[in-house]
MMTF fields as JSON, N, C-alpha, C and O atoms, coordinates in Angstrom:
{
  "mmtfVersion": "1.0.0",
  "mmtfProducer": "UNKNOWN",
  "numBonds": 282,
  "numAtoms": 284,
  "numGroups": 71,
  "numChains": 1,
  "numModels": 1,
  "chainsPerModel": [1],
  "groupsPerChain": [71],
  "chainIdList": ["A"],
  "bondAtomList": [4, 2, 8, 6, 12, 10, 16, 14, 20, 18, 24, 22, 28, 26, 32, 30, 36, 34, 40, 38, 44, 42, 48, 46, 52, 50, 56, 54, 60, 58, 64, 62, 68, 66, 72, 70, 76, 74, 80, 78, 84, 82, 88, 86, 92, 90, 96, 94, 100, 98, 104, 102, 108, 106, 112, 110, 116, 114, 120, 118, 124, 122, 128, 126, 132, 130, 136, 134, 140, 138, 144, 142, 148, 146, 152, 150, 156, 154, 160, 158, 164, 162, 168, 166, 172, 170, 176, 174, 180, 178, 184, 182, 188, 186, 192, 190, 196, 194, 200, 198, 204, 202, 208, 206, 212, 210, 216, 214, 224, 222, 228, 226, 232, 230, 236, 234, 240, 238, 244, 242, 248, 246, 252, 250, 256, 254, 260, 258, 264, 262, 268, 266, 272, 270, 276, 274, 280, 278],
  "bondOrderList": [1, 1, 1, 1, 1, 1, 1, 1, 1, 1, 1, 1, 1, 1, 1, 1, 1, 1, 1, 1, 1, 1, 1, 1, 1, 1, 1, 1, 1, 1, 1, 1, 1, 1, 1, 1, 1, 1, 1, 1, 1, 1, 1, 1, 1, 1, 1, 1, 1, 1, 1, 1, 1, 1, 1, 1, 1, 1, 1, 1, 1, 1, 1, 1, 1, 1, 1, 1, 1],
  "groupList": [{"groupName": "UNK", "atomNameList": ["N", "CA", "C", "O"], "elementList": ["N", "C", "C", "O"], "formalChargeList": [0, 0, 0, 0], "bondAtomList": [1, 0, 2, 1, 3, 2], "bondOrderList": [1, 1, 2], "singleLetterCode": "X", "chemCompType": "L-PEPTIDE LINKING"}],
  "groupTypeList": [0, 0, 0, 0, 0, 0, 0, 0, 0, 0, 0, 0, 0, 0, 0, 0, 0, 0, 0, 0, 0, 0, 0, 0, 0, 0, 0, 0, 0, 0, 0, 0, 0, 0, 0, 0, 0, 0, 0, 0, 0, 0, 0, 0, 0, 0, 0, 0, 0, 0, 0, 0, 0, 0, 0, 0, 0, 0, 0, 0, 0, 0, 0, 0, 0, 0, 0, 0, 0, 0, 0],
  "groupIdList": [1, 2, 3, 4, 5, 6, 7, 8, 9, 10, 11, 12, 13, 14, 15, 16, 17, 18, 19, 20, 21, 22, 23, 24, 25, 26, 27, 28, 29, 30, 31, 32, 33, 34, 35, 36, 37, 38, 39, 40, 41, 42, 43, 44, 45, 46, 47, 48, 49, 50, 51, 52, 53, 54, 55, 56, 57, 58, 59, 60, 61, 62, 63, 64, 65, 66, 67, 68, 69, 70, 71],
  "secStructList": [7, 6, 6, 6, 4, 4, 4, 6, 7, 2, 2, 2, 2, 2, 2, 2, 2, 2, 2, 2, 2, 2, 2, 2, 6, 6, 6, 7, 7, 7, 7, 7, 7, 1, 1, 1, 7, 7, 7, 2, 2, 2, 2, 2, 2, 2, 2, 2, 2, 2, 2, 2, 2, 2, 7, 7, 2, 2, 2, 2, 2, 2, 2, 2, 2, 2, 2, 2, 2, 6, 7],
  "xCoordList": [0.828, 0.0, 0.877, 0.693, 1.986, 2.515, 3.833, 4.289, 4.063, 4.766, 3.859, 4.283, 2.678, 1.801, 1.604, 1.471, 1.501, 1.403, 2.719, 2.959, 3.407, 4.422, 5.148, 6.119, 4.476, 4.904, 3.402, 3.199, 2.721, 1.421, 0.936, 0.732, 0.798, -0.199, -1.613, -1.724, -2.468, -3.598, -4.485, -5.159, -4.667, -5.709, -4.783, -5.472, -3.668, -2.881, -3.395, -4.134, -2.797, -3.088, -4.585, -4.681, -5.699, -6.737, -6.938, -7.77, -6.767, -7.087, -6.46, -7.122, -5.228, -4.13, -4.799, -4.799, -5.319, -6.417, -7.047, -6.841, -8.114, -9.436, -9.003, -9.848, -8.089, -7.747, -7.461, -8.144, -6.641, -6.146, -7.275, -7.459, -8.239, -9.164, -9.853, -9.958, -10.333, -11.124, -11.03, -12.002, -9.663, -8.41, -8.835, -9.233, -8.618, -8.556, -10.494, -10.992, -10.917, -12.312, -12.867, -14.086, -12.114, -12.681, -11.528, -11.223, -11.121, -10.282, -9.198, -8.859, -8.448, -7.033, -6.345, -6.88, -4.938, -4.029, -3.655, -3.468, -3.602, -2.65, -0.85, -0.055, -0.667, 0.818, 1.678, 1.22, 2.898, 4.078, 4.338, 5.061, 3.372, 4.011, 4.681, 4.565, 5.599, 7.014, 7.833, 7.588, 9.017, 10.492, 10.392, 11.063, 9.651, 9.637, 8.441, 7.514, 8.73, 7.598, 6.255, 6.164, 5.146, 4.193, 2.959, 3.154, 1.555, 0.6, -0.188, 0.191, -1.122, -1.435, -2.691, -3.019, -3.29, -4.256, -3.945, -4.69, -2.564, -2.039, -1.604, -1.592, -1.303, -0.686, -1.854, -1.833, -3.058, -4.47, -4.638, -4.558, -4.816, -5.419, -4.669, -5.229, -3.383, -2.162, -2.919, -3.323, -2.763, -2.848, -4.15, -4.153, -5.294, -6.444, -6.274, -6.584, -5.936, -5.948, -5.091, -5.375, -4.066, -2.98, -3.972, -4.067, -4.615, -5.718, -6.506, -6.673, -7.149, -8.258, -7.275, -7.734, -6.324, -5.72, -5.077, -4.833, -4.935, -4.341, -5.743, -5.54, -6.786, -7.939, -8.374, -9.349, -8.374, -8.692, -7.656, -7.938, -6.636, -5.222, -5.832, -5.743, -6.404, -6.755, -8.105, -7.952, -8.916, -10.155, -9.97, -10.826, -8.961, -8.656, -7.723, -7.8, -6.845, -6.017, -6.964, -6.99, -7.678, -9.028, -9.745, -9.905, -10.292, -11.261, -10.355, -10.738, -9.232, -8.113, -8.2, -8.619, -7.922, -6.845, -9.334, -9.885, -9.555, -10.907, -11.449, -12.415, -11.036, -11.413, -10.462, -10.752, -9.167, -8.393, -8.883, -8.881, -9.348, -9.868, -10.613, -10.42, -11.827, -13.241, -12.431, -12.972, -11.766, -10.679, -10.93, -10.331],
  "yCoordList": [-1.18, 0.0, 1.25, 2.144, 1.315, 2.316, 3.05, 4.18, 1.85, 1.101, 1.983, 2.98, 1.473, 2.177, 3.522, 4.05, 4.634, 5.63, 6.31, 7.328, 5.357, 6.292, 6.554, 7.306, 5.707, 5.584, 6.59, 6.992, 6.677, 6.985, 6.042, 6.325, 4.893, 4.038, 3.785, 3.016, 4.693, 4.941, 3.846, 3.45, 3.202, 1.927, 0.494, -0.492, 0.442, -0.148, -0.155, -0.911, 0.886, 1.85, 1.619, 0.72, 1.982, 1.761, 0.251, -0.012, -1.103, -2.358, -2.25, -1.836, -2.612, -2.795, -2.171, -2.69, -1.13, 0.122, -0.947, -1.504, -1.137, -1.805, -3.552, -4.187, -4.19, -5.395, -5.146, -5.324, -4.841, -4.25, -4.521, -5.464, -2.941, -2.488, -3.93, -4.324, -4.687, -5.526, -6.785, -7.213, -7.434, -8.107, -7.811, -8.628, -6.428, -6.313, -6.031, -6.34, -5.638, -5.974, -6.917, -6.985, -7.894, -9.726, -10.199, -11.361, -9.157, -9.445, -10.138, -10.926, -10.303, -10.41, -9.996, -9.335, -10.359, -10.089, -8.454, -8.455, -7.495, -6.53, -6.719, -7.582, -5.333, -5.901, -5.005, -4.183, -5.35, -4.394, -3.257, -2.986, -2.439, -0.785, 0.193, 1.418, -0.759, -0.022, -1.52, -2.711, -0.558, -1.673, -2.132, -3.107, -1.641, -1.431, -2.292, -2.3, -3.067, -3.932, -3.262, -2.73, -3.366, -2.644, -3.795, -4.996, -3.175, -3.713, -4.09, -3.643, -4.819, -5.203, -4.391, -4.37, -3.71, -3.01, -1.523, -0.636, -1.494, -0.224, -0.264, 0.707, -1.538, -1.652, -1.655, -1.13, -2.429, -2.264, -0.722, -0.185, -0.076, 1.37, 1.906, 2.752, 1.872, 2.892, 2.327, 3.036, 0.888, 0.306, 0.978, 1.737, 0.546, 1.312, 2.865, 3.683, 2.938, 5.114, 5.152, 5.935, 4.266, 4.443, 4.387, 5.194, 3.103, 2.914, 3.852, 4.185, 4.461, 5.279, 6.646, 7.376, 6.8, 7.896, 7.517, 8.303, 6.365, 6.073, 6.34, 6.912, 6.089, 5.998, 7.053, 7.215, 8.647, 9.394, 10.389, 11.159, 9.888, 10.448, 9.727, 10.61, 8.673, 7.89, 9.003, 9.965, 8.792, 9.652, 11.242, 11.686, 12.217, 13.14, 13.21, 14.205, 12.212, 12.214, 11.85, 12.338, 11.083, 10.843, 11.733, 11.959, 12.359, 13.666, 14.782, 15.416, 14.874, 15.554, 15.066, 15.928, 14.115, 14.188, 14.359, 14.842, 13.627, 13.473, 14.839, 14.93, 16.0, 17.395, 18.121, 19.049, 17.332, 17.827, 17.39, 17.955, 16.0, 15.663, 16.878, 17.784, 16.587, 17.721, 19.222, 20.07, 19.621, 20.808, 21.125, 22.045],
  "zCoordList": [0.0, 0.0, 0.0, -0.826, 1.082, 0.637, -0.365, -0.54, -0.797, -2.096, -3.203, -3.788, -3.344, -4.275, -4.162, -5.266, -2.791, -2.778, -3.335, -3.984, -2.827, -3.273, -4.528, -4.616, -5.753, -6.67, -7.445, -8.59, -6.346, -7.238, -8.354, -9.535, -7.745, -8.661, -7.506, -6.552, -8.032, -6.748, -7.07, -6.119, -8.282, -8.304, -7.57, -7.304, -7.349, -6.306, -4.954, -4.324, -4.707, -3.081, -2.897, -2.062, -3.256, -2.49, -2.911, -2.043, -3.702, -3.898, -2.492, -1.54, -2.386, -0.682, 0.503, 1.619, 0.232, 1.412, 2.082, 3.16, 0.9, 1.301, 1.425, 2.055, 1.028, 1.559, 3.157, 4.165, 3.01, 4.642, 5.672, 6.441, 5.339, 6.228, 6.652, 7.814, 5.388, 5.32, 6.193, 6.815, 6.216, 6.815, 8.448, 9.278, 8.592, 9.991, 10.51, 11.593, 9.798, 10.615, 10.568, 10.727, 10.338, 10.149, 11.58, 11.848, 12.214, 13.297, 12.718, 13.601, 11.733, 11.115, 12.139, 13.029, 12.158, 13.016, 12.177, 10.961, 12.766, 12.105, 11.799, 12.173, 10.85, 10.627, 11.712, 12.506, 11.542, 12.46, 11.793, 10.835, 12.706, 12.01, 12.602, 12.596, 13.255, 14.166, 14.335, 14.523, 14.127, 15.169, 16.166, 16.505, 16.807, 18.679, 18.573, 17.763, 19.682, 20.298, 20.836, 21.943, 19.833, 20.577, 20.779, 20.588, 21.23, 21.446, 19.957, 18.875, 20.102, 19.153, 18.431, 17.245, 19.624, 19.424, 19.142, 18.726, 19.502, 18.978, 17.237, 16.481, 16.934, 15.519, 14.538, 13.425, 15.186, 14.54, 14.55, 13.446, 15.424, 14.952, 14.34, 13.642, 14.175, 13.628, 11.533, 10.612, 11.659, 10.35, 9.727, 8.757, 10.486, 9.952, 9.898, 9.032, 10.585, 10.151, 8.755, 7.848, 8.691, 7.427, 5.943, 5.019, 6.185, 5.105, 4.808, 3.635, 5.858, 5.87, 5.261, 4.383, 5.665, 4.904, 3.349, 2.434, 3.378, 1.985, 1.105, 0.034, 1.331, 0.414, 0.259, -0.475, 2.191, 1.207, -0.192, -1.11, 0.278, -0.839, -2.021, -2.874, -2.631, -3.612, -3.991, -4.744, -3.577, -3.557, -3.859, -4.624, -3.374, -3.646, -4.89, -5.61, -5.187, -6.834, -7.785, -8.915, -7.41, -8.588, -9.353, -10.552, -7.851, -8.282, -9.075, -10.058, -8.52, -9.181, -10.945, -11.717, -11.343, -12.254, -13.523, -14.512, -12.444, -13.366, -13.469, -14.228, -12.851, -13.144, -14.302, -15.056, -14.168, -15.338, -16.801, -17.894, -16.291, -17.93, -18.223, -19.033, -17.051, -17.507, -17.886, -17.176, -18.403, -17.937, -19.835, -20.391]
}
């Protein structure tokens, strides 16, 4: 997912978003999103906010580039 943002391939980034999100509200284990030994319920919320921000960055380049067409 953030492989994809960062290359800006946004139909990437939100497929990975919404796997993610999806993953973890089926109670999936979340992933490690620090070095440091943390809680698990801390790595779940950190992961979901990441998604939730990756999608709306997806959602805002969209509307973007689809207003340039209309342009």
């Amino acid at each position: 997912m953030l492989s994809a943002l960062f290359h800006r391939q946004w139909e990437e980034a939100e497929v990975a978003a919404q796997n993610l999100l999806t993953w973890l509200r089926k109670d999936g284990f979340p992933p490690n999103v620090t070095t440091l030994p943390a809680d698990p319920e801390w790595s779940r919320t950190m992961a979901e906010f990441g998604c939730i921000v990756c999608l709306r960055r997806v959602r805002t380049e969209k509307a973007r580039h689809a207003s340039e067409k209309g342009s």
